[in-house]
C-alpha positions in Angstrom: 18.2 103.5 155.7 15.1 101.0 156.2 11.8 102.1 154.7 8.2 101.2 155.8 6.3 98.1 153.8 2.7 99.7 153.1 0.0 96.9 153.1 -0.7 96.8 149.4 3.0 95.5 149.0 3.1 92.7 151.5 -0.4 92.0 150.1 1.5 91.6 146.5 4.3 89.8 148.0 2.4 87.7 150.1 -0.1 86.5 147.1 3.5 86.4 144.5 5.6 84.1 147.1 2.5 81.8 148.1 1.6 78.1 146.1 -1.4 78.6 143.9 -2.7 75.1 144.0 -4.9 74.8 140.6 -8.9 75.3 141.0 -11.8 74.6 138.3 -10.0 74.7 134.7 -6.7 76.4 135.9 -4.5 73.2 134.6 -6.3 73.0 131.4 -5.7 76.4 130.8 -2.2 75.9 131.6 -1.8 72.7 129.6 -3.3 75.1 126.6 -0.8 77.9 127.0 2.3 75.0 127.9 1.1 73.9 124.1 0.9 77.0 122.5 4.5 78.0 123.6 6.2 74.7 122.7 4.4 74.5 119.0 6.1 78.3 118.9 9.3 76.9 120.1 9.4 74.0 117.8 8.8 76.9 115.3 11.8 79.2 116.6 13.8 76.0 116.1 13.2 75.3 112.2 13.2 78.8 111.5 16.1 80.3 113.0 19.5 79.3 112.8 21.0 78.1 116.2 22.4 81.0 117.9 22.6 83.5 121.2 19.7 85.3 119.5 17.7 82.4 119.0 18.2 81.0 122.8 17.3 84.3 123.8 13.9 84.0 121.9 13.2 80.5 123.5 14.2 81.8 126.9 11.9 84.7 126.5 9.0 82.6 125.0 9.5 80.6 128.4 9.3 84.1 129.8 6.0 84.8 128.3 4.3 80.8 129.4 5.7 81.7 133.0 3.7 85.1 133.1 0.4 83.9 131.4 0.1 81.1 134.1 0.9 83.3 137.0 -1.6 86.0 135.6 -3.9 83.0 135.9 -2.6 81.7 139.6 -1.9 84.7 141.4 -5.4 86.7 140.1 -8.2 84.3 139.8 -10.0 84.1 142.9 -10.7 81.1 144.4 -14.2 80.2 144.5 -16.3 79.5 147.8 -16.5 75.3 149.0 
């Protein structure tokens, strides 16, 4: 069984699957949030004893820069040259 792509998903996929080249403050924003993750990690680290549940929290915190920065790429309109 196939089923039928409705324009609001190949829209979404479309806009998910395409480069985001950085406009106006974009990278600085990104910079901040790359910062803010790896001062958490370096936390994680000298907290927690090394484990599987620690690597899970770093992968997860990865999970967390990855999704702020595409909230920013994939939403932010770019403006008019």
């Amino acid at each position: 069984m196939l089923y039928e792509v409705n324009d609001e998903t190949k829209k979404r996929i479309d806009n998910n699957f395409t480069y985001h080249a950085p406009h106006g403050d974009q990278a600085d924003r990104y910079g901040i949030l790359r910062g803010k993750a790896m001062g958490m990690a370096y936390e994680l680290v000298t907290f927690c004893p090394p484990s599987r549940e620690l690597s899970v929290a770093l992968t997860k915190l990865e999970e967390v820069m990855f999704w702020a920065n595409a909230s920013i790429a994939r939403n932010e309109v770019r403006p008019a040259e």
